[in-house]
HTML snippet that shows the backbone in 3Dmol.js (N, CA, C, O; Angstrom):
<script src="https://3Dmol.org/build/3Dmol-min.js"></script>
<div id="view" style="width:600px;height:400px;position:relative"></div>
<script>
const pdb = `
ATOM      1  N   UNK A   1      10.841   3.557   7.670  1.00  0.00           N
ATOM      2  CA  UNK A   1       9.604   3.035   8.211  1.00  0.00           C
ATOM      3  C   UNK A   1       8.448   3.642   7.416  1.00  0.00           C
ATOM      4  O   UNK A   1       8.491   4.872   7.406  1.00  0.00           O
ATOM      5  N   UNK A   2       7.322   3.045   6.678  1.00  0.00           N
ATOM      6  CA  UNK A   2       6.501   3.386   6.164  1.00  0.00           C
ATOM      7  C   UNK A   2       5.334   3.294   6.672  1.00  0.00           C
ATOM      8  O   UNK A   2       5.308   2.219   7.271  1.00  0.00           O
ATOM      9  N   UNK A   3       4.041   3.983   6.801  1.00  0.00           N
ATOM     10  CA  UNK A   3       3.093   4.002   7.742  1.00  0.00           C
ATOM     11  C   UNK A   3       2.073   3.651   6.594  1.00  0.00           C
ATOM     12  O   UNK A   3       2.398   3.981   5.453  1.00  0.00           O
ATOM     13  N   UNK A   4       0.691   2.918   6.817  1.00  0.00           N
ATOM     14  CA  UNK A   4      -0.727   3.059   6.289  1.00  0.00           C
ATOM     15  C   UNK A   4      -1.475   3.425   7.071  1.00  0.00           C
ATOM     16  O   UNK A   4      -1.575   2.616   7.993  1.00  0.00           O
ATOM     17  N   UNK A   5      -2.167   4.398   7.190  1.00  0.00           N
ATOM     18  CA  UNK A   5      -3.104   4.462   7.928  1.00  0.00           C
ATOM     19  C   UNK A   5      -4.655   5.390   7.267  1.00  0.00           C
ATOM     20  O   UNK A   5      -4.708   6.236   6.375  1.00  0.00           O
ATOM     21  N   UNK A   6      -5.652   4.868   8.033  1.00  0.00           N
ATOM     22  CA  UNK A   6      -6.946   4.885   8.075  1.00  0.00           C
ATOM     23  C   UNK A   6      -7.768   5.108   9.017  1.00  0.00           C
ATOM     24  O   UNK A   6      -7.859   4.256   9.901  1.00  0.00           O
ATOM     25  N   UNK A   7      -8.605   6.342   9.082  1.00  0.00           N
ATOM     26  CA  UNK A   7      -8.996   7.018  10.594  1.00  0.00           C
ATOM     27  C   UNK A   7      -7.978   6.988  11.539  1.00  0.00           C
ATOM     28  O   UNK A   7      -6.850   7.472  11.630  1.00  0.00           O
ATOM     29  N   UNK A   8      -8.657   6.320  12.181  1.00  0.00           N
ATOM     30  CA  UNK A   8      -7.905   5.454  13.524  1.00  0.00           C
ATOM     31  C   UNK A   8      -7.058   4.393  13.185  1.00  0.00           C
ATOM     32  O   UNK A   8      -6.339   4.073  14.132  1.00  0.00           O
ATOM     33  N   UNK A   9      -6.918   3.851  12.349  1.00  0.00           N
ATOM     34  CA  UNK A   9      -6.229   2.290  12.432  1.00  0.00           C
ATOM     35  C   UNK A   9      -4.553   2.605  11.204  1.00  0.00           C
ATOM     36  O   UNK A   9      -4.414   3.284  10.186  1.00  0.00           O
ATOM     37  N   UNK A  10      -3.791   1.903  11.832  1.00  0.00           N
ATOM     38  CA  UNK A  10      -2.272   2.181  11.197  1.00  0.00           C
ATOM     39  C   UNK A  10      -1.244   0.786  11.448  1.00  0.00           C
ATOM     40  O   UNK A  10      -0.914   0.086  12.406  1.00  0.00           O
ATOM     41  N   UNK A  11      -1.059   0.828  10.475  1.00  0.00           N
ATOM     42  CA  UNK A  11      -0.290  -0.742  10.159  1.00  0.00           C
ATOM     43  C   UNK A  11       1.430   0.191   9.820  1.00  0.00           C
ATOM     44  O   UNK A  11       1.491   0.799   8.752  1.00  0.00           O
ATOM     45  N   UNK A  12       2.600   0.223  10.695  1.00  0.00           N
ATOM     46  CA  UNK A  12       3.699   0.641  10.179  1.00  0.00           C
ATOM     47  C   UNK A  12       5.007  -0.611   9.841  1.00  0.00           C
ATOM     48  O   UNK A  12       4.855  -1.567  10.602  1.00  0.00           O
ATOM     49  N   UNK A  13       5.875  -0.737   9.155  1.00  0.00           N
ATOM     50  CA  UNK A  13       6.682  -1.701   8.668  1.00  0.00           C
ATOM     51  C   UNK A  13       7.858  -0.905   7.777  1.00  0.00           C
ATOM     52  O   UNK A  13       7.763  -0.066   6.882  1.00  0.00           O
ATOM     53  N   UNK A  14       8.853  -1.455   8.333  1.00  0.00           N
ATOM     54  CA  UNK A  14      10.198  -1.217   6.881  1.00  0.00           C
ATOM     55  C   UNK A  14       9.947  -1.849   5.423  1.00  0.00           C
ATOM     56  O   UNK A  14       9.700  -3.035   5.204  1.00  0.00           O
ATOM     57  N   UNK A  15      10.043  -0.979   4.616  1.00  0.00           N
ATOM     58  CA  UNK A  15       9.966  -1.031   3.069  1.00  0.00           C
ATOM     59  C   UNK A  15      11.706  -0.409   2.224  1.00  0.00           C
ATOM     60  O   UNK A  15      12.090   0.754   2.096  1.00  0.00           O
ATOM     61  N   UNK A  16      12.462  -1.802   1.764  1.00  0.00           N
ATOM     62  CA  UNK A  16      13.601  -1.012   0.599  1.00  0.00           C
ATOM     63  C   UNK A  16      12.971  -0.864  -0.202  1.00  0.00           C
ATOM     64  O   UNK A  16      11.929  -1.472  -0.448  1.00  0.00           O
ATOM     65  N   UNK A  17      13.602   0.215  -0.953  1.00  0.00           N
ATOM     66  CA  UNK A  17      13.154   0.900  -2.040  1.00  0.00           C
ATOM     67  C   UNK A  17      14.311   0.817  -3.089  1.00  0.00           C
ATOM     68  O   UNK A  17      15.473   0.464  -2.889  1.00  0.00           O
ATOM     69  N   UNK A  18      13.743   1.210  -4.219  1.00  0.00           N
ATOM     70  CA  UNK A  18      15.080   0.999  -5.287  1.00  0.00           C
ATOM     71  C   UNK A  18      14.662   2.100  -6.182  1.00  0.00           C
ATOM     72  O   UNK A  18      13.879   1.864  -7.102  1.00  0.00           O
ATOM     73  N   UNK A  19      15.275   3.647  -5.913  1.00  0.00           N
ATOM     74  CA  UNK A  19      14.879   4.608  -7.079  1.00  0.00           C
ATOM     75  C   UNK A  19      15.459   4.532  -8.294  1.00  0.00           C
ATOM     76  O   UNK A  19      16.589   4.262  -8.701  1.00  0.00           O
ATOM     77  N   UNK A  20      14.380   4.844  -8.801  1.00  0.00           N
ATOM     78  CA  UNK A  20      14.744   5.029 -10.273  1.00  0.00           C
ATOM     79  C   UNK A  20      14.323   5.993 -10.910  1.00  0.00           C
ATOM     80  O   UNK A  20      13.138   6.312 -10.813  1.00  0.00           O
ATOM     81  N   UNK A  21      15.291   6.758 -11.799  1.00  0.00           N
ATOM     82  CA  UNK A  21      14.303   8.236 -12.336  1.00  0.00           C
ATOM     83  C   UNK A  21      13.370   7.777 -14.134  1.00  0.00           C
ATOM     84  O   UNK A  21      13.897   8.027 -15.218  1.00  0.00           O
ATOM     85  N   UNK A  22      12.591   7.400 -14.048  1.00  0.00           N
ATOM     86  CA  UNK A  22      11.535   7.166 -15.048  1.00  0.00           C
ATOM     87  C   UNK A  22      10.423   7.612 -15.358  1.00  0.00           C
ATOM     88  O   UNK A  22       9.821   7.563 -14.285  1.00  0.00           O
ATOM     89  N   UNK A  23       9.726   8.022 -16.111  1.00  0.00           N
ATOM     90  CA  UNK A  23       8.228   8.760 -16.655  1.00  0.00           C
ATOM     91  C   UNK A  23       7.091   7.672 -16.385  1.00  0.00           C
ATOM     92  O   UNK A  23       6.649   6.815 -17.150  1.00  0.00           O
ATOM     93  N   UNK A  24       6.732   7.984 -14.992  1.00  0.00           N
ATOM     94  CA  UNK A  24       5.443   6.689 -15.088  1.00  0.00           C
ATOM     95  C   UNK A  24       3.863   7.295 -14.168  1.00  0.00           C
ATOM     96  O   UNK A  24       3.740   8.499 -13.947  1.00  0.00           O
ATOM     97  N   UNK A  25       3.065   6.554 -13.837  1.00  0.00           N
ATOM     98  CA  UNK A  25       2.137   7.366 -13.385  1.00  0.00           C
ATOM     99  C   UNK A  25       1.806   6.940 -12.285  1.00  0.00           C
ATOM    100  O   UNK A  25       0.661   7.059 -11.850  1.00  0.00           O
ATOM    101  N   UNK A  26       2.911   6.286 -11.563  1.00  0.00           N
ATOM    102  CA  UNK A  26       2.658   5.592 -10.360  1.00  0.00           C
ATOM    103  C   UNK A  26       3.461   6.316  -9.951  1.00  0.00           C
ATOM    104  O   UNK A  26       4.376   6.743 -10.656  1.00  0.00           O
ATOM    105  N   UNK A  27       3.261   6.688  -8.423  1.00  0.00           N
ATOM    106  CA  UNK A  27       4.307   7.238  -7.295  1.00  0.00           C
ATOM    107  C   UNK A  27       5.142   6.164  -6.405  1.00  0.00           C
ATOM    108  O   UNK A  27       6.139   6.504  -5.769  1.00  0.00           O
ATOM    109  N   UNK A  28       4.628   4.801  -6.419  1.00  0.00           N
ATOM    110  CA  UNK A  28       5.287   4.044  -6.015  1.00  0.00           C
ATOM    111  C   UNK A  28       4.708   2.239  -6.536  1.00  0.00           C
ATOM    112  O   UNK A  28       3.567   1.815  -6.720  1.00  0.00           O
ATOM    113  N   UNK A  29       5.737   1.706  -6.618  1.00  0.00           N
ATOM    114  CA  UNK A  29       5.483   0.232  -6.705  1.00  0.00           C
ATOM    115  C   UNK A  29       5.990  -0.503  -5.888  1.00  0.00           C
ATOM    116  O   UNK A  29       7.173  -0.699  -5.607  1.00  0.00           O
ATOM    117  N   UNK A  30       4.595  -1.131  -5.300  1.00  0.00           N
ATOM    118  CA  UNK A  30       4.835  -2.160  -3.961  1.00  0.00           C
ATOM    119  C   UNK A  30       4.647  -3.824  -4.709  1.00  0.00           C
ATOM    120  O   UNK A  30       3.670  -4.378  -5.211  1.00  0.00           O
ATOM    121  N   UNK A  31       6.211  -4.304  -4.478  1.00  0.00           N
ATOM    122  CA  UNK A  31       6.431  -5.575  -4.629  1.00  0.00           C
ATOM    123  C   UNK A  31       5.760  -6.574  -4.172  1.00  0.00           C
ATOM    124  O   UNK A  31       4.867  -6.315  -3.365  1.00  0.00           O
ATOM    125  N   UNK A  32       6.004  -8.001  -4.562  1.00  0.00           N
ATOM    126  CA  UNK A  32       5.228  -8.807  -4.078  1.00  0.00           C
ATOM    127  C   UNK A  32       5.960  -9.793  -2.726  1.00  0.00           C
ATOM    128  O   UNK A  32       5.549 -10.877  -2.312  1.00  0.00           O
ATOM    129  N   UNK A  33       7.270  -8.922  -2.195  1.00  0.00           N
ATOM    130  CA  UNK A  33       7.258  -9.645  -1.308  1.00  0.00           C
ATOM    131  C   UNK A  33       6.727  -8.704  -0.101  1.00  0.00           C
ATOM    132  O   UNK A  33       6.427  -9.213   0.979  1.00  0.00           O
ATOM    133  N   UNK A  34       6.607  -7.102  -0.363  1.00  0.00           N
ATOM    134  CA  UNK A  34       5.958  -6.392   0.780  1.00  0.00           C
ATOM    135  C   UNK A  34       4.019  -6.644   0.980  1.00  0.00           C
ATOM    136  O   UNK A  34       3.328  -6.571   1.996  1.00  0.00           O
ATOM    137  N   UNK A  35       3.684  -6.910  -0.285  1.00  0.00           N
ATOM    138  CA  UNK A  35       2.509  -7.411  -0.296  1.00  0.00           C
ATOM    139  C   UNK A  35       2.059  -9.031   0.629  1.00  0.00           C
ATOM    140  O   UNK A  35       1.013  -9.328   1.207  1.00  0.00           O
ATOM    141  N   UNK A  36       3.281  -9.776   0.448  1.00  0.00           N
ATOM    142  CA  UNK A  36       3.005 -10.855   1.412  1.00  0.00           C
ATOM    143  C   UNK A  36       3.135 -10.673   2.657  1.00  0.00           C
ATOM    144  O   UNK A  36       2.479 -11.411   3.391  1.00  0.00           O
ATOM    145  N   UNK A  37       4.065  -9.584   3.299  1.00  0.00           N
ATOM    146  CA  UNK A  37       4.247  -9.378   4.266  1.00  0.00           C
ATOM    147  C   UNK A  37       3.651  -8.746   5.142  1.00  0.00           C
ATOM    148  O   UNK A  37       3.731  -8.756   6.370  1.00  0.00           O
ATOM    149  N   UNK A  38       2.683  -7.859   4.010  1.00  0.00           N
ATOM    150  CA  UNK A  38       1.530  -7.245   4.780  1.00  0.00           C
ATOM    151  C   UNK A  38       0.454  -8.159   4.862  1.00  0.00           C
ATOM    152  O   UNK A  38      -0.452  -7.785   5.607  1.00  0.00           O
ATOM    153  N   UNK A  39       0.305  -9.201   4.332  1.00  0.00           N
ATOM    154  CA  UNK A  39      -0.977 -10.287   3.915  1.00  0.00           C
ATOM    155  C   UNK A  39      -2.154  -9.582   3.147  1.00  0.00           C
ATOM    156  O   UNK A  39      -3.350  -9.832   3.294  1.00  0.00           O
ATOM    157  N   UNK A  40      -1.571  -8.617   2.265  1.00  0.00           N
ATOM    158  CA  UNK A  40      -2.344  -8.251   1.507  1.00  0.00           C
ATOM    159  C   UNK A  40      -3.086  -8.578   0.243  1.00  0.00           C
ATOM    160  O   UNK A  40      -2.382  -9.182  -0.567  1.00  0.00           O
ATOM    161  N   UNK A  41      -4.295  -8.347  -0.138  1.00  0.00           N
ATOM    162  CA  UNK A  41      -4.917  -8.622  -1.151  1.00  0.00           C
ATOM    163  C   UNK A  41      -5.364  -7.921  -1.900  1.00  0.00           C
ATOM    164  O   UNK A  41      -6.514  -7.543  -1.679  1.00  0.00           O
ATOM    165  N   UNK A  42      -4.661  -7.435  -3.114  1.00  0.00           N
ATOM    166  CA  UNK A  42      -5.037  -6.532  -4.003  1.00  0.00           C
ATOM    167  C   UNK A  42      -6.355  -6.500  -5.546  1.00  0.00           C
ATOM    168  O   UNK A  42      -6.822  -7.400  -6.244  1.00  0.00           O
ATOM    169  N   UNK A  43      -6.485  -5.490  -5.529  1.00  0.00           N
ATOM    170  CA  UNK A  43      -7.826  -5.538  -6.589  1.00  0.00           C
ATOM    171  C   UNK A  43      -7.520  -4.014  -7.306  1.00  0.00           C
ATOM    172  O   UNK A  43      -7.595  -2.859  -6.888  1.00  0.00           O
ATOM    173  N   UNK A  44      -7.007  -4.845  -9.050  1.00  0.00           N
ATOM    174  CA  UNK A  44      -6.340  -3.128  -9.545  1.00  0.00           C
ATOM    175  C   UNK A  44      -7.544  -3.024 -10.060  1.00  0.00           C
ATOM    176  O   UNK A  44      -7.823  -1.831  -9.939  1.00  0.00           O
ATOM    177  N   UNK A  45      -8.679  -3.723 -10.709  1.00  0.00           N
ATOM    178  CA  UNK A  45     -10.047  -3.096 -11.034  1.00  0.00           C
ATOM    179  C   UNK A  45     -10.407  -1.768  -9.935  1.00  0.00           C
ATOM    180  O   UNK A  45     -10.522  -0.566 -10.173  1.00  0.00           O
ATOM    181  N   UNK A  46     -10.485  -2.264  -9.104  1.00  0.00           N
ATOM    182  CA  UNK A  46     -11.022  -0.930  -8.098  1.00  0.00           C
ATOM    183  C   UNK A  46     -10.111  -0.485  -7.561  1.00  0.00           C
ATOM    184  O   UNK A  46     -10.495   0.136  -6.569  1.00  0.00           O
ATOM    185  N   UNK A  47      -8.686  -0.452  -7.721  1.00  0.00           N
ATOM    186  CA  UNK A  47      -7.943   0.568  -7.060  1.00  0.00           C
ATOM    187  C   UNK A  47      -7.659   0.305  -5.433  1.00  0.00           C
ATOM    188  O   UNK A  47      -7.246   1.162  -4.652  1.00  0.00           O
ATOM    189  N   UNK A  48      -7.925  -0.855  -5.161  1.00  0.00           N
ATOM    190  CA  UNK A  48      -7.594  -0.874  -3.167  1.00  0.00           C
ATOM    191  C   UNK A  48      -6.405  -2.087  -2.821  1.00  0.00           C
ATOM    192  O   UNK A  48      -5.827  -2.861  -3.585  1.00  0.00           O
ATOM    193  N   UNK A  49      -6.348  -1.983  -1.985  1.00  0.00           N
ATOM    194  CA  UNK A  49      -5.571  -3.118  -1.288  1.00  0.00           C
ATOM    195  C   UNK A  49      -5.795  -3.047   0.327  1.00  0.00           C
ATOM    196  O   UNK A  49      -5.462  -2.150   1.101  1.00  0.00           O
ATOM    197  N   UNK A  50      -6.504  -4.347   0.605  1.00  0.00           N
ATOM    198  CA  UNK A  50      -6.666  -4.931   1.491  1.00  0.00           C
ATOM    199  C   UNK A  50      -6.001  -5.731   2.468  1.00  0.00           C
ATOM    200  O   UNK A  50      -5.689  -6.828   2.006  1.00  0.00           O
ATOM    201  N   UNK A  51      -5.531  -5.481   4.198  1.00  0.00           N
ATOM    202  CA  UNK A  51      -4.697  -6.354   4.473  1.00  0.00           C
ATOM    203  C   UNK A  51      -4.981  -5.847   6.207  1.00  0.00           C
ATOM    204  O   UNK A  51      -5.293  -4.744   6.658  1.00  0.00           O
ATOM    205  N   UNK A  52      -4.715  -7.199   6.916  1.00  0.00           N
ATOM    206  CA  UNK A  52      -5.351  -7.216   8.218  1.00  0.00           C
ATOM    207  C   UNK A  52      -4.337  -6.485   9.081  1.00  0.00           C
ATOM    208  O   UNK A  52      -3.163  -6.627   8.738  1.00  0.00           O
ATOM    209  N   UNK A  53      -4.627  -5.607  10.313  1.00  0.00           N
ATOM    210  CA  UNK A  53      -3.587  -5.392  11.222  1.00  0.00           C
ATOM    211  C   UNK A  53      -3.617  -5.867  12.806  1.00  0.00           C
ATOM    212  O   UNK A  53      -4.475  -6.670  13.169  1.00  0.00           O
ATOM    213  N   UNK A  54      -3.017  -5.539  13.376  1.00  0.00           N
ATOM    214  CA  UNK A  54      -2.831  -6.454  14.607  1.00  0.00           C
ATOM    215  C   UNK A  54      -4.090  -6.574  15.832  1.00  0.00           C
ATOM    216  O   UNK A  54      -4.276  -7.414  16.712  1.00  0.00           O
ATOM    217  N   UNK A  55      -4.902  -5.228  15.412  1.00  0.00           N
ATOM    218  CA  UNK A  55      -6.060  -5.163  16.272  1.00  0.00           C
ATOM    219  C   UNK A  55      -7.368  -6.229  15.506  1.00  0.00           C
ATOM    220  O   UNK A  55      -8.452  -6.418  16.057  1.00  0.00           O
ATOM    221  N   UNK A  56      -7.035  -6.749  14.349  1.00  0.00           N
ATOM    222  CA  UNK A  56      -7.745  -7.894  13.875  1.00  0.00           C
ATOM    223  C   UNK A  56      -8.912  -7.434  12.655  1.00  0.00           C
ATOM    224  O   UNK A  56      -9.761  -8.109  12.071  1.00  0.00           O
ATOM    225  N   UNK A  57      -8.610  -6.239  12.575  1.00  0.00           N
ATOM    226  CA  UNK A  57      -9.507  -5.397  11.437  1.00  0.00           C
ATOM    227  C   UNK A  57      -8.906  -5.345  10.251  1.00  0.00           C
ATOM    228  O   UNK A  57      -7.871  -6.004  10.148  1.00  0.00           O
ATOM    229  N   UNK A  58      -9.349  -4.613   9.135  1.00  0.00           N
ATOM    230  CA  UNK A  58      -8.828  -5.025   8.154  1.00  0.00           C
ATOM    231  C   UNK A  58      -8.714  -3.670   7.180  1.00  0.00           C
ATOM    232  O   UNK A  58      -9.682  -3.132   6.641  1.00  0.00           O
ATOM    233  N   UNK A  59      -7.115  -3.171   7.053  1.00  0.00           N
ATOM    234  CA  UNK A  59      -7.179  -1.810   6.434  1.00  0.00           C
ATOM    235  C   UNK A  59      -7.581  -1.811   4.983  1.00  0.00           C
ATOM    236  O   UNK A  59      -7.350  -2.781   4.261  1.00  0.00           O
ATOM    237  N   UNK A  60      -8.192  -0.708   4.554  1.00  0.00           N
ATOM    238  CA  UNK A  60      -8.182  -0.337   3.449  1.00  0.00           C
ATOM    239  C   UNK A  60      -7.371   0.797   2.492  1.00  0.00           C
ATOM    240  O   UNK A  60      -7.716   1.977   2.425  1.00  0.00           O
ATOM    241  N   UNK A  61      -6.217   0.205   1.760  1.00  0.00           N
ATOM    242  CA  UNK A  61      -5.646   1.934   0.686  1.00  0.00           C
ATOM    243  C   UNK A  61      -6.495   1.936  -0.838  1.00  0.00           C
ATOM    244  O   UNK A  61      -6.698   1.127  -1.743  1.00  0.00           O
ATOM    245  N   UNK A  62      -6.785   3.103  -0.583  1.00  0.00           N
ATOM    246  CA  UNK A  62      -7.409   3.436  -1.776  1.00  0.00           C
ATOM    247  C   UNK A  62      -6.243   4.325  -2.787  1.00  0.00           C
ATOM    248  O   UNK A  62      -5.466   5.180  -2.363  1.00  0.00           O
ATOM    249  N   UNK A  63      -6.358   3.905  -4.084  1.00  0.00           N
ATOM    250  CA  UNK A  63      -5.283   4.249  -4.984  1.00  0.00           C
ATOM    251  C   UNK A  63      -6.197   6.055  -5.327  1.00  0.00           C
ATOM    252  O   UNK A  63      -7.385   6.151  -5.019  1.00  0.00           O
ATOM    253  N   UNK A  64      -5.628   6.991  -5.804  1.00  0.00           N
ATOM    254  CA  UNK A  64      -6.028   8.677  -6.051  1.00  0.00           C
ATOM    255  C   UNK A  64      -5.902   8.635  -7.153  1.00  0.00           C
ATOM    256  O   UNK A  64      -4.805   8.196  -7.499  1.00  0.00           O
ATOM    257  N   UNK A  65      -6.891   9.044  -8.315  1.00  0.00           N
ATOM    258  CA  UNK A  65      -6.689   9.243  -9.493  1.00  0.00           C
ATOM    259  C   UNK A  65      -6.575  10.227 -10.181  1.00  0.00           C
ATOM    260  O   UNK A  65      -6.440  10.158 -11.403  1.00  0.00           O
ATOM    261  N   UNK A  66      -6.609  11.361  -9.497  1.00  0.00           N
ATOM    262  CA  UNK A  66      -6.790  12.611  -9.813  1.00  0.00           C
ATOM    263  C   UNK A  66      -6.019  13.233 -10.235  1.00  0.00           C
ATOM    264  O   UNK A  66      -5.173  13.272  -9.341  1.00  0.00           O
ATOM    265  N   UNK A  67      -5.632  13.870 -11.132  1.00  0.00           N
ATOM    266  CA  UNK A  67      -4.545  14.295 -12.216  1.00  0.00           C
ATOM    267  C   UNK A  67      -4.083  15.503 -11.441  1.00  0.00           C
ATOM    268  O   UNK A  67      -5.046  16.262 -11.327  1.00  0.00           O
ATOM    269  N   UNK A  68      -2.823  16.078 -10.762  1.00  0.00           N
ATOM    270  CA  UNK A  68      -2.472  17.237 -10.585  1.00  0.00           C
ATOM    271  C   UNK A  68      -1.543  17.991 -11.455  1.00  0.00           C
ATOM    272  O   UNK A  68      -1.255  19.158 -11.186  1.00  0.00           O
TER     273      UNK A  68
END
`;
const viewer = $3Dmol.createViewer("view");
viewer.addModel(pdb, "pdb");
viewer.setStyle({}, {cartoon: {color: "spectrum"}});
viewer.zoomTo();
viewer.render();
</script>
């Protein structure tokens, strides 16, 4: 079960995953059928993805760029 959440507001759903050990700079890649399923709308210019939850609002993930 994977959670999003924001302040107050949390959208949770099952996500398969398929590991793979590779050199990349993403921590995860969300497919395009979990993206439909969330009714999400993504924007890689700015780093977010947008997608409504059941209380009728509309979450925001912001991508972290910060090098650790």
């Amino acid at each position: 079960m994977n959670t999003f959440d924001q302040d107050q507001l949390s959208k949770s759903f099952t996500i398969r995953y398929l590991i793979v050990n590779e050199n990349t700079s993403y921590f995860t890649l969300i497919g395009i059928k979990t993206l439909n399923e969330l009714g999400a709308i993504v924007s890689m210019p700015h780093l977010k993805m947008k997608f409504p939850i059941l209380t009728g609002k509309i979450m925001i993930v912001k991508a972290n760029q910060k090098q650790e």
